[in-house]
Steps between C-alpha positions, in 0.01 A plus 500: 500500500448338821159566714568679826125395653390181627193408592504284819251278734622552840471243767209663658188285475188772539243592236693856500845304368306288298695697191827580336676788657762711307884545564807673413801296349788596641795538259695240515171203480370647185688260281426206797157508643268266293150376562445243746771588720454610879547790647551697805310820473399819784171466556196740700562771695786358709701402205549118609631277302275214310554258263339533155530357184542688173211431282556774228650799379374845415621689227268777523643876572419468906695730687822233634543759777159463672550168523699270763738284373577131558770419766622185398436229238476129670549313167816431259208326254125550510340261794153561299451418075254735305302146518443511883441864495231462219363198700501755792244720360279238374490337826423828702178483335361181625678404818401851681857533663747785455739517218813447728375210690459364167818587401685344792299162497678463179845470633704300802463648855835594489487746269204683719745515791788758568834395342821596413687400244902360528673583207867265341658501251788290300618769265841631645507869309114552657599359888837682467299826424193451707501239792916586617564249763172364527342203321156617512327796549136612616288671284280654784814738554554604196392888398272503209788602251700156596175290474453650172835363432456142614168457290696603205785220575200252565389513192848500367517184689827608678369466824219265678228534757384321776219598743466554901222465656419558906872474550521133344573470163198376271756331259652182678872380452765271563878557547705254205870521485659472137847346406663796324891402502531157393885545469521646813347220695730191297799765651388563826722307786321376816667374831432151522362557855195719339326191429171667395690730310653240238136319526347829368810517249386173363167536474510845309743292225321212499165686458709839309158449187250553700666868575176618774423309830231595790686688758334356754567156349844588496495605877370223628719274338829698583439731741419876461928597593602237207275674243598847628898373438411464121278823492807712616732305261246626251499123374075544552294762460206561717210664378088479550263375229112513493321196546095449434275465848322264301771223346350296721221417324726393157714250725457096488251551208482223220466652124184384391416413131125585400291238440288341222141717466176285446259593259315791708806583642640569150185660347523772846864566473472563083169731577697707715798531314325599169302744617497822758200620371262427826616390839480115555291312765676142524261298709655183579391263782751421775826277386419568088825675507470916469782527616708350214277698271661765656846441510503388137322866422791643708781338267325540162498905672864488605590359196358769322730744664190605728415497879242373703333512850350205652276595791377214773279564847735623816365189657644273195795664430647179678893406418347247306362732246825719488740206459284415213553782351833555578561113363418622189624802451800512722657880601267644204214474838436797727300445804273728699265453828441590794691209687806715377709751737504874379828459331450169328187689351725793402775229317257348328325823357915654381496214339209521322572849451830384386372302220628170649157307554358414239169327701342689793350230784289652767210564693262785398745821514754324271252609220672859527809365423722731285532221208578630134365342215223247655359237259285300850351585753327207695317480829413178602233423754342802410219487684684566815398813692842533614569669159292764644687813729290536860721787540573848360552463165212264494537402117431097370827363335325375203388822419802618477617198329243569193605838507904412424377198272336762289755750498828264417224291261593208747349156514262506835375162680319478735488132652250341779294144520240687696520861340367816628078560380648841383818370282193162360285787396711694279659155372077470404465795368820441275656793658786228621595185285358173677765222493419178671736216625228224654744207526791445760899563315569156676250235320509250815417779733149458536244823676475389820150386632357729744292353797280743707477421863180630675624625857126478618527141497835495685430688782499179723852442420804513738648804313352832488711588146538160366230255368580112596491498127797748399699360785462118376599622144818689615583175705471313192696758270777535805523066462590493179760782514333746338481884578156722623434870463240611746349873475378695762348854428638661737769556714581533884474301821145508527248809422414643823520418894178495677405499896214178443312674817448845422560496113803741535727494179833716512494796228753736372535852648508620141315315269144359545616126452563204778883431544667224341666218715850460398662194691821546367520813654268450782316794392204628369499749232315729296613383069332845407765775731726265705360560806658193717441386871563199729244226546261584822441174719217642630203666356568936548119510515390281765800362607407127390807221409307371251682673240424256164637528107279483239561475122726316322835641367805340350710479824179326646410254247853407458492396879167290471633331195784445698329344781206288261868397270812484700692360272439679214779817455355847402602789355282840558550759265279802549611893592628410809770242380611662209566853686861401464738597168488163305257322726263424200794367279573275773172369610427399133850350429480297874096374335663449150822249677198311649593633887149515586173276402249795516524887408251705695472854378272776495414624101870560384532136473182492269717637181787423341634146683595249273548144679497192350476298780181695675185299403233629791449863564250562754315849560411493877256799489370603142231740628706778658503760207089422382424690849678836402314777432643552149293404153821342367508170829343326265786521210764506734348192667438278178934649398615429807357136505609430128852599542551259809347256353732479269822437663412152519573229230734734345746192366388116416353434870121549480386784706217571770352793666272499800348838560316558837162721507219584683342633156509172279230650269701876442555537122864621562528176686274278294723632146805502662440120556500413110741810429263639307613856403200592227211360695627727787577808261129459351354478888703790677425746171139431538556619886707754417219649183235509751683656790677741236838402584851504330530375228173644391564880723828682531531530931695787706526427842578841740597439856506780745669497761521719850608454856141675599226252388253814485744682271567171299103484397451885454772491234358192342170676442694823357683254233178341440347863417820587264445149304102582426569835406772376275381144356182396283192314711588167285822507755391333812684621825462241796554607855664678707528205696758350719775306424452091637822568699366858623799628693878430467781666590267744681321616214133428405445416144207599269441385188333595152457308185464614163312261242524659159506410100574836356604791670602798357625703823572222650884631511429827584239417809787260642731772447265748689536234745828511584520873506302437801824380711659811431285691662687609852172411697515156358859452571432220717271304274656206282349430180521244242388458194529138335423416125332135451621417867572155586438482867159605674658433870 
């Protein structure tokens, strides 16, 4: 007996639709409709129709007649396991986000959007008695009866499906032609004067094994009226085949054998595979080889008829961590970031979905993907705080990650040289298992020595961002053919343009921030809405031409190195020159073919570059993040530092770094100098036990947002009032106070923080909260609430 209720989340993200709503089954999806699966359902008072997803069913004796029923089913198989759904619920209760924008962060954009679906189908007795003269069919205008049908023949497998999306279809082709009548063709007489003709003739029989050629191959080499002469003769057989967005990446790669583990190497990798027990901190200085660790985890999983999910920083996931990957593991590797298009996302989760991948590579939203079975899950660089959302659903990937370890009794690593004071804690308290890899995988690879320059004692030189002595040292590297990574920590022409007589600097409309000078565009522009406008040449205010930049950005410092170097050839790689599809993979590969002598980047060269040849990396302004107003600088700082550092001496040439300062004596700097990790753990916990800071004090940040500044800090005192009625006096609640950045995008932002060990209402004061938004006065008011936030800006 079939259930003729289902209980669905409708695409309707409010604290009132924050809950399963029941509907009728028709008829004819009884025996179809299955949890997970979307739906289109008549929702409210008008009836419109929403997409939902089914999340239950309910047997109970509820009257099927009161209830509206669902209008059409999306899904021939469940987009959504009972894992994801479970993992759905859990989350709701510690990211403070509604169940359905939960539900769709778990699955490709496509699948959010309005589609229809193109139905084929092979089998002659189904097309003779369903599609007549047609050799596909739409399921949009089908009646509910006849999509009833074609479910049914789905699952029979008699006919397939392929979805359309904004009138272009989200599953990409390409036309082959087949040789179908190799008789016919040896028969076939040609007029000697059809010279193409014959040539196509005797290519087909010389080539008659290989049976399927590229149409558009096949065009261009005969002509599209030759081809169209052996189509009609039904000789060939034209017909369209899917092909993967992302092939791409699997082309010109060299298998790669694994290699030979040292001792620590070995004693990590047989930790991990013996045990899932407790989640696993590897902490392994720069070049000691993680990332072999890994992959040999990865095949001991595969091999054991498993899956796994390796997840690296956005700002890593370089084509020189994929290939690796896909090196080793060949067509077994699914890949997933944010550098992909909507529909090369939505391949790549069918055919995870499809049971065709057995490793997952991606940035921090492949951790939801649908994988069966997982035996590793690995996040590398984990103290990276792009593993944490900023947006609606704001949840931290390696929560999640523990979560799905724990449920499929999965292996879980964690891997950093410099990891996060939270992630060292628990490995302290035992709570994770500490394993240690001190040495570099390559013996002659040496840790680089690390020289800090004191930019006091410099200020006499000819170069505002260069010392004499980092510019003598790059000569010398450049001499002897060898490669230089310079950092800069931040991006942009310069930081602001200022009128030098009445102090005039050009803000944005919208945001309380100066405009960035953009030289490639000749614009300035606002990095926090996108306001952009032209350059003035005169000062609005007083009308002076002594319009000067200040600052130093990428595009700027590349020109004064070009001017103090002239010979020297640079590549820049920061947001700017990698906007392009591919622009990352090419910068690196044009470095890696020795094209250029230095590599000036902003921090997404700091992680993940492995060049033998670079022996000097040079960090032109280490200070930048110690001046935020945020109690991690300090941590990021000392991270940031270590992981540049050590992209030099990676291979048998001895390596050098020369990092640039106007705080020599900072303990982030001093510690980053001798990459001492423990003696900067034991420092920045003291700091962080007398301020009562994470790790020691769970943190909630709230930011409030409203167009009217007034109304923004009235309803920051009326959440403030909800939290003390609700929460213990050991909580301490900080603020209201503004945001640093107090306005953008028009909107004035307030903010409140939470310091807390143990709170029992904690949930239900947050929750109170949030009901707040729902309230039509406040209908204007933005709220959000972030768990352990990342970002204080």
């Amino acid at each position: 007996m079939y259930p003729k209720i289902a209980k669905i989340i409708v695409d309707v993200p409010t604290m009132q639709t924050d809950k399963p709503f029941s509907y009728a089954i028709p008829d004819e999806l009884v025996a179809l409709i299955q949890i997970g699966m979307r739906v289109h359902v008549p929702f409210g008072k008008g009836n419109r129709l929403m997409q939902g997803f089914v999340v239950g069913f309910d047997a109970g004796k509820t009257d099927v007649s009161e209830l509206k029923s669902i209008s059409e089913v999306l899904d021939f198989e469940p987009v959504l396991n009972h894992e994801q759904l479970k993992l759905a619920d859990e989350m709701r209760k510690t990211v403070f986000s509604y169940k359905i924008s939960i539900l769709k962060a778990m699955l490709p954009n496509l699948l959010n959007s309005s589609y229809d679906k193109v139905l084929t189908t092979t089998d002659v007795t189904v097309a003779a008695q369903y599609f007549g003269n047609s050799t596909e069919i739409h399921f949009s205008s089908l009646d509910e009866n006849e999509q009833a049908v074609m479910m049914k023949l789905h699952r029979e497998g008699k006919i397939s499906v392929k979805y359309v999306a904004h009138a272009k279809e989200s599953i990409k082709t390409k036309k082959v032609v087949t040789l179908t009548d190799v008789t016919a063709l040896k028969a076939l007489t040609i007029p000697l004067r059809a010279k193409k003709r014959l040539e196509m003739q005797a290519f087909l029989q010389d080539c008659a094994e290989e049976k399927t050629w590229d149409y558009s191959e096949l065009v261009k080499k005969f002509s599209r009226e030759v081809v169209k002469f052996f189509l009609m003769k039904a000789i060939l057989n034209l017909t369209e085949v899917e092909v993967s967005r992302s092939q791409d990446y699997f082309s010109n790669i060299t298998a790669d054998e694994q290699k030979v583990l040292n001792a620590e190497q070995m004693s990590a990798y047989q930790a991990i595979i013996n045990s899932a027990e407790k989640p696993f901190l590897l902490e392994g200085v720069t070049g000691s080889g993680k990332t072999e660790v890994y992959l040999q985890v990865i095949a001991h999983t595969i091999a054991q008829g498993k899956t796994a999910i390796m997840l690296v920083p956005e700002i890593s996931l370089t084509p020189l961590m994929t290939s690796r990957f896909i090196a080793r593991f060949g067509e077994n590797v699914a890949i997933m970031h944010s550098g992909l298009s909507d529909g090369e996302k939505y391949d790549e989760w069918r055919k995870i979905a499809a049971g065709k991948a057995q490793v997952v590579v991606g940035a921090r939203s492949a951790i939801f993907a649908p994988l069966e079975n997982i035996g590793a899950i690995i996040i590398d660089e984990e103290h990276e705080t792009s593993y944490k959302q900023d947006s609606n659903p704001r949840y931290h990937a390696r929560d999640i990650a523990i979560w799905r370890a724990k449920y499929h009794g999965a292996a879980l690593v964690l891997g950093s040289a410099t990891p996060s004071l939270e992630t060292r804690a628990r490995a302290q308290q035992n709570v994770y298992q500490l394993l240690h890899l001190t040495q570099r995988a390559n013996a002659k690879a040496q840790i680089p020595q690390v020289e800090i320059l004191d930019m006091r004692q410099h200020l006499s030189d000819k170069s505002a961002s260069f010392s004499q002595v980092l510019l003598d040292k790059i000569s010398e590297k450049i001499a002897k053919n060898e490669q230089v990574v310079l950092m800069l920590n931040r991006r942009g022409y310069s930081s602001f343009v200022m009128c030098r007589d009445c102090g005039f600097v050009p803000e944005c409309p919208n945001c309380d921030i100066s405009l960035t000078l953009h030289m490639d565009t000749k614009t300035l522009n606002c990095h926090y809405c996108g306001h952009t406008e032209n350059i003035p040449y005169a000062c609005p205010n007083c009308q002076s031409q002594k319009i000067r930049y200040y600052g130093s950005g990428t595009q700027k410092v590349e020109e004064e190195l070009s001017e103090l170097l002239p010979t020297v050839r640079i590549l820049r790689m920061d947001v700017d020159t990698t906007k392009k599809k591919g622009a990352h993979g090419r910068i690196l590969n044009s470095f890696g073919a020795g094209e250029a002598d230095i590599l000036l980047g902003t921090q997404m060269i700091a992680k993940g570059l492995d060049f033998p040849n670079v022996t000097l990396v040079g960090v032109i302004n280490a200070d930048t993040a110690l001046n935020l107003p945020d109690f991690r600088s300090s941590e990021r700082t000392f991270q940031l530092l270590t992981q540049v550092a050590g992209r030099a001496g990676r291979a048998d040439k001895v390596g050098e770094v020369l990092i640039q300062t106007f705080n020599p004596n900072h303990y982030a700097i001093k510690l980053a100098q001798t990459h001492d990790y423990e003696s900067f753990y034991q420092t920045e916990m003291d700091f962080r036990r007398k301020l009562g800071y994470p790790p020691y004090y769970y943190t909630v940040q709230i930011v409030i947002s409203h167009k009217n500044e007034d109304e923004a800090v009235k309803k920051s005192y009326e959440i403030m009032t909800i939290l003390r009625r609700n929460l213990t006096e050991k909580a301490q609640i900080l603020g209201p106070i503004p945001k640093p950045i107090a306005r953008t995008h028009n909107l004035y932002h307030y903010q409140l923080l939470i310091k807390y060990r143990f709170e029992a209402n904690l949930t239900q004061a947050l929750n109170a909260v949030l009901d707040l938004t729902q309230v039509r006065e406040n209908r204007e008011l933005r709220l959000a609430i972030d768990n352990e936030p990342q970002n204080f800006m």
